[in-house]
Structure formats: C-alpha cells, structure tokens
C-alpha positions as CSV (number, residue, x, y, z in Angstrom):
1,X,0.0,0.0,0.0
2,X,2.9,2.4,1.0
3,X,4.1,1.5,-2.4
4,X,1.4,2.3,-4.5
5,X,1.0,5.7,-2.5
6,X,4.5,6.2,-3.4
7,X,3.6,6.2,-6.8
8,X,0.8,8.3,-7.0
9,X,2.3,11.1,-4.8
10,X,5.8,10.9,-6.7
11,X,4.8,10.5,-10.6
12,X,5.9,13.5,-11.2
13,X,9.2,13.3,-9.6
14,X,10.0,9.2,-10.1
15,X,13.8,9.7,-9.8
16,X,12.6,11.1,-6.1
17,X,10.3,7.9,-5.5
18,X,13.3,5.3,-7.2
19,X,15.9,6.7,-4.0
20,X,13.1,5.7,-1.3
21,X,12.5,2.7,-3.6
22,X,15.7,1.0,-4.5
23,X,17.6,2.1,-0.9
24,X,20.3,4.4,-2.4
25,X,22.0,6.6,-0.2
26,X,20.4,9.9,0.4
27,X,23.5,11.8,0.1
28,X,24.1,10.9,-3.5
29,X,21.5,13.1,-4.1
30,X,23.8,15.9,-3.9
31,X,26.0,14.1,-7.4
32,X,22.6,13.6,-9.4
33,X,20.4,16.7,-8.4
34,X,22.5,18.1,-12.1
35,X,21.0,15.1,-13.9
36,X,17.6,15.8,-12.4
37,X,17.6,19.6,-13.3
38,X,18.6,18.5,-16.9
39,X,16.0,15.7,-17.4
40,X,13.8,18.2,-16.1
41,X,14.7,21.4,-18.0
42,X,14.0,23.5,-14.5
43,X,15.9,25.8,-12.8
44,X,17.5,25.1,-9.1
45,X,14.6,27.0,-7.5
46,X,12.6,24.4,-9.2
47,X,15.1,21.4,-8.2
48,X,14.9,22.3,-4.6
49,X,11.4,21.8,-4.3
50,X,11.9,18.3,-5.1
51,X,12.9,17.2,-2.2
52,X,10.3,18.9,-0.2
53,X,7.8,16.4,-1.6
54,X,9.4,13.2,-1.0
55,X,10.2,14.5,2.9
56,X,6.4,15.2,2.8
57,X,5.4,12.0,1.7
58,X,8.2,10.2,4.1
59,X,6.4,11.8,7.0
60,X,3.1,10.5,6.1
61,X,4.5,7.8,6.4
62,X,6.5,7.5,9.0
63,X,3.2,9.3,11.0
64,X,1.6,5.9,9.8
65,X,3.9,3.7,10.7
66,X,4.9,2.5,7.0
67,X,8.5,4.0,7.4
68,X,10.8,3.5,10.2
69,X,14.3,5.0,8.6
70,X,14.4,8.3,9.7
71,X,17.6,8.7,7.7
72,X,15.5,11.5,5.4
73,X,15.4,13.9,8.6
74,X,19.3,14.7,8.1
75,X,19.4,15.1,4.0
76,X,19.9,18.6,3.4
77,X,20.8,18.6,-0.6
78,X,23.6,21.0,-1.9
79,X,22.5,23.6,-4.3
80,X,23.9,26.9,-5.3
81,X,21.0,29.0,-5.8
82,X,20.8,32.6,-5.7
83,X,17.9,34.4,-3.8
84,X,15.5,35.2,-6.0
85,X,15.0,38.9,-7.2
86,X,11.6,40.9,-6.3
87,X,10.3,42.3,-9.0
88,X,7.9,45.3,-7.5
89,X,7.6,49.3,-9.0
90,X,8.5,52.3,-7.2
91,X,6.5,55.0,-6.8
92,X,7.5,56.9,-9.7
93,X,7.3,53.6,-12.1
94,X,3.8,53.0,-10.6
95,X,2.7,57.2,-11.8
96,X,4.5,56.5,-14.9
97,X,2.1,53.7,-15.8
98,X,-1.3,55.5,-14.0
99,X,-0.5,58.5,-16.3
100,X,0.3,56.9,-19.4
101,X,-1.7,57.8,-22.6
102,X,-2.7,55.1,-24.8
103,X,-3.8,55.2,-28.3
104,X,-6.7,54.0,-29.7
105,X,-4.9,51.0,-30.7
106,X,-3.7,50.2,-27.2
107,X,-6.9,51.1,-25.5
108,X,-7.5,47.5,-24.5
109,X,-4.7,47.8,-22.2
110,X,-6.9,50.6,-20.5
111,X,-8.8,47.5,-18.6
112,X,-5.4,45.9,-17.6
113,X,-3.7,49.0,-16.3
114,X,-7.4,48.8,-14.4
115,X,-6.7,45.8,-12.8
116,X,-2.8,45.8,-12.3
117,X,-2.9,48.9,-10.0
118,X,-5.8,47.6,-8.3
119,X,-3.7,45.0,-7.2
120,X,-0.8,47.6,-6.5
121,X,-3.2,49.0,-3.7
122,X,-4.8,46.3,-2.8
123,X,-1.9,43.4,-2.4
124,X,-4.6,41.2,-3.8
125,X,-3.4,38.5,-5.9
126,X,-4.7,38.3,-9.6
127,X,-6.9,35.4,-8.8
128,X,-8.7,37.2,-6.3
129,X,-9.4,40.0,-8.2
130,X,-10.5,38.5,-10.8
131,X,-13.1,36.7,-8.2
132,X,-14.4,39.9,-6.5
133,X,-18.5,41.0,-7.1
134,X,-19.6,43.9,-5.7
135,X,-21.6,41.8,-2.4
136,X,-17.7,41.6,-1.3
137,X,-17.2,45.0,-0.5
138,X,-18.9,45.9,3.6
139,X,-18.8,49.6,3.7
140,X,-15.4,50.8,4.1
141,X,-13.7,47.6,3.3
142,X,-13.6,44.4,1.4
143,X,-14.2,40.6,2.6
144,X,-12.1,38.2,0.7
145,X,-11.4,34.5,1.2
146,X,-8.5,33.9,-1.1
147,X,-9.0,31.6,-3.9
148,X,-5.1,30.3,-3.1
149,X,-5.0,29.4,0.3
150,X,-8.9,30.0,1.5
151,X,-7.7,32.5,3.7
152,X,-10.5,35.1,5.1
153,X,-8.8,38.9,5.0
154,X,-10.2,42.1,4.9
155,X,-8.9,45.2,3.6
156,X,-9.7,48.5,4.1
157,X,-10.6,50.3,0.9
158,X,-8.7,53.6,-0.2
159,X,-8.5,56.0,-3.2
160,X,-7.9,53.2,-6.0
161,X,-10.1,50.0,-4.9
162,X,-12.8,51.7,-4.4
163,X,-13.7,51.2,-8.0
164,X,-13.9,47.3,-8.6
165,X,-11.8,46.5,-11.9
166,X,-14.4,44.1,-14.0
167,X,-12.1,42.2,-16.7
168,X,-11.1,38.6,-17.6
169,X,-8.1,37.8,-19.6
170,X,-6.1,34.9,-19.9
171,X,-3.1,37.0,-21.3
172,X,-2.9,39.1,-18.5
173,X,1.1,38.8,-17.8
174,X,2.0,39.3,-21.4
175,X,-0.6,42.2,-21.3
176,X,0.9,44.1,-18.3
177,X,4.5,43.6,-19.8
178,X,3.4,45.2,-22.9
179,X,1.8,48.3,-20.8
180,X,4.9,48.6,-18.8
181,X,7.1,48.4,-21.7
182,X,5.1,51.4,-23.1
183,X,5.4,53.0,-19.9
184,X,8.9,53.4,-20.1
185,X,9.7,50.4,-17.0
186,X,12.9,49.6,-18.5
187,X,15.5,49.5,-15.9
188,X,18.2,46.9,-16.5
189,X,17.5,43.8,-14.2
190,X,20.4,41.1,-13.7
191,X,19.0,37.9,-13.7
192,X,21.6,35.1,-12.2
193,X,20.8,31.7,-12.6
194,X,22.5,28.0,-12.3
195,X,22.7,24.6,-13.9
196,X,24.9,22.8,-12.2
197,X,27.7,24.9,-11.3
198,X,27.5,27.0,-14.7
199,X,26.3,30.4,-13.9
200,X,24.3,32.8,-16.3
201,X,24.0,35.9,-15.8
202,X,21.2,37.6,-18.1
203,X,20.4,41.6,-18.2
204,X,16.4,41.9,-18.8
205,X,14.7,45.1,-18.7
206,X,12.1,45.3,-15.7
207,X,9.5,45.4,-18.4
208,X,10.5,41.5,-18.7
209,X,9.9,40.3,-16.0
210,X,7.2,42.0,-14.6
211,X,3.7,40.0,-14.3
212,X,0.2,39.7,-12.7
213,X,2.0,39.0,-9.2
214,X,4.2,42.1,-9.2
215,X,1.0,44.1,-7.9
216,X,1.0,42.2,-4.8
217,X,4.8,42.7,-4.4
218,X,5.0,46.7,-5.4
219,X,2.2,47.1,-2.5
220,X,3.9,45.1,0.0
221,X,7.1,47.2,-0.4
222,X,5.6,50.3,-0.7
223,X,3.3,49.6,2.1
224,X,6.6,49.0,4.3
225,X,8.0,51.7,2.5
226,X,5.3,53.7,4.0
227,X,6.5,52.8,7.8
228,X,3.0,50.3,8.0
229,X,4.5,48.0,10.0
230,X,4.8,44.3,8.7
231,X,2.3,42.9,11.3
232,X,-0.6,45.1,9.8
233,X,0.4,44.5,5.9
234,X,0.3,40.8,6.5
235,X,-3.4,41.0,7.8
236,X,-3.9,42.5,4.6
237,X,-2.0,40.2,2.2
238,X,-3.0,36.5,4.2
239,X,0.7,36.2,5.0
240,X,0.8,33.8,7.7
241,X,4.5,33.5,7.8
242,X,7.0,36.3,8.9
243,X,9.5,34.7,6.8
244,X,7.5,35.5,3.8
245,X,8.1,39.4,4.5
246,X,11.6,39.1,5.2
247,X,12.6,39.6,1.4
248,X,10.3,43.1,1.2
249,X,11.9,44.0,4.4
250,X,15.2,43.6,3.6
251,X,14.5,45.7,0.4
252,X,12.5,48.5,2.2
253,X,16.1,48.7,4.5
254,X,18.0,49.1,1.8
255,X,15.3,52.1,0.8
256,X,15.9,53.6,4.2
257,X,19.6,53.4,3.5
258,X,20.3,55.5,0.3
259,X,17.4,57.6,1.7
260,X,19.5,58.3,4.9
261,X,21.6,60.4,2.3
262,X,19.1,63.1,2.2
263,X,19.6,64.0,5.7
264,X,23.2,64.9,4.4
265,X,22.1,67.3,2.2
266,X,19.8,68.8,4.9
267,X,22.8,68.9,7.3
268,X,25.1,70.1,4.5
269,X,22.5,73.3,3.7
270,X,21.8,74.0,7.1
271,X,25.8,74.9,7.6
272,X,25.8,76.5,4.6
273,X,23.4,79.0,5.7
C-alpha cells in the first residue's frame, strides 16, 4: 500500500520515489540533483522543491507507521541558488504607468492597467481580483477569502479600490509587460541563474519580467515603504509566515539606507546657511 501511494504522490518526480524505492544513499543526491535539473529542464529553484515532496510523503509515512528509517530527517541537498529577485515598481514607475496615454490601438490595455494597479493598492493577488462582485465589499472595506490558500482577510478600501476592476483575460502577464514596456519600465534587471555549477547571468529590462503577481509585491514594499508595520500588511496580504516578508523588508532597508543620504544634504544646507 505504502508503495502504491509512493507512486501516486511521486509520478511527477520518479527519480525522487526510485531513492526511497531502491535504498540508495540519500547523500548521493547531492552528485545527481545536475542530472535531475537537466532531465527536467528547470531551474534550481525548481530542483529544490523536489525534495520537499518526498520528505512530505516520508512523513506520512512515517506518521503511519509505514517507514521506520528516519535517515531523510538529516538530507539537506547542496544547491547553489541565488535568492531570488523581487520584481515590485517604485512610486515613480507605478505614476509612470497610472499617467500613461494610450492610443486607440492600445486602449484594450486601459482595462489591464485597471486591474494591475488595483492589485498595487490592494496586495490582492490576480486570482482574487478577478473573483471579487460587488456583495464583497462591507462599507469601508472588502471581505475576501483567497482563492489560493482559502484565507478570510479584509482590507480597508482607499482611493484606487474603491472602484472594482471588471475584466477577464487569460493573457494578462504578457498584457501588463506590454503596458509597462510602453510606460517606459525599462531599468536593467540582472537575472543570475544555475545549472549545475554553470552560472548565467542575463540583463532583462524590468518590463520583462514583470507579471500579474508584481502588484501584490509593489504594494507590500511600498506599504513597508510607507512605515505600515509588517504585522498590519500581512493582515492584509494572508501572509501567515514572517518569513515570507523578510525579502520586502530587507528591500524596504536598503530604501531607508540610500534615503538616509538626504539627511546629508539637509545637514550640508543648514551649515551653509
């Protein structure tokens, strides 16, 4: 039975299921996790998901009684990864694309824009957006129960969501790219990545790389930005997990850092004078 559970949990990842399977050594793992991210075309992000899912299984089991090796506790696979980048506008960049003028040609975009800042003020993700009717807003706020994780939230409505977006489309990323491109969002982003121990390093403009879930992001950092302190911007995003905000907060202190530099300038004129 343990087996046969293996299988249907581990389909997707039977080089995973063939360790548990045929007794090999967890820590050669570490030698074939190359061959794995080759076979499977994905990046190490991707790879070190991997074995998340068999530790999951191996604790149902284990819970169960099926497994007594508890071997798996100690594997800790070796990856070079980079942290990945967080891809959010600044204020200017979100202005840039509220004020942009589009042609007659581009006025479909008019409904994205819509819809993308909505989710710059809201921290909403796309899906739930997209899921909103007008029986979820209570007065001054909005109910949600997230169609990701069935969280419950509410979030106080401001200048922006107060006016529900109401559009559908399917090519929503490659829509906002194209409204971002127009709006001028081209800073250079370096992108690192790793297969095996080869490193590329690729220069995108933000443009790129920019997508439905960069609303959420742009208002988490500019909500920290804004000195709201993390406790109070994860009752409005479902974040459950402080670790989750530890990327926007490291970002919002390296803000407060090159910001710091305008005290200089106060200092500087005040001698002056």
């Amino acid at each position: 039975m343990v087996w046969q559970r293996c299988d249907e949990m581990t389909q997707k990842q039977p080089l995973w299921a063939q360790v548990w399977k045929k007794g090999e050594d967890l820590r050669h793992w570490n030698a074939r996790t190359p061959v794995l991210r080759s076979r499977s075309q994905g990046k190490y992000h991707t790879c070190a998901n991997k074995p998340l899912y068999l530790r999951w299984f191996l604790n149902w089991a284990t819970d169960r009684g099926y497994n007594t090796n508890l071997a798996y506790k100690k594997f800790r696979p070796t990856l070079k990864m980079t942290q990945r980048k967080v891809i959010y506008l600044t204020k200017d960049e979100i202005a840039r694309v509220r004020d942009l003028e589009l042609s007659e040609a581009q006025a479909y975009l008019d409904s994205i824009r819509d819809i993308f800042l909505f989710c710059c003020f809201s921290g909403l993700r796309h899906s739930d957006v997209n899921n909103l009717r007008r029986s979820d807003v209570k007065g001054d706020h909005i109910e949600v129960t997230t169609v990701k994780t069935a969280d419950s939230i509410s979030i106080e409505l401001n200048k922006v969501t107060k006016a529900l977006p109401n559009y559908t489309n399917q090519a929503m990323n490659r829509d906002i790219k194209e409204l971002c491109r127009l709006a001028g969002i081209n800073e250079e982003i370096r992108v690192t990545t790793y297969k095996g121990n080869v490193r590329t390093d690729k220069i995108q403009p933000k443009w790129e790389l920019v997508g439905t879930h960069t609303g959420r992001r742009t208002f988490i950092v500019n909500a920290l930005s804004l000195g709201i302190t993390p406790n109070i911007v994860m009752k409005w995003t479902g974040h459950s997990d402080y670790k989750a905000m530890k990327p926007y907060i490291d970002i919002v202190d390296s803000i407060k850092a090159s910001e710091m530099t305008k005290l200089d300038m106060l200092v500087s004129g005040s001698f002056n004078k």
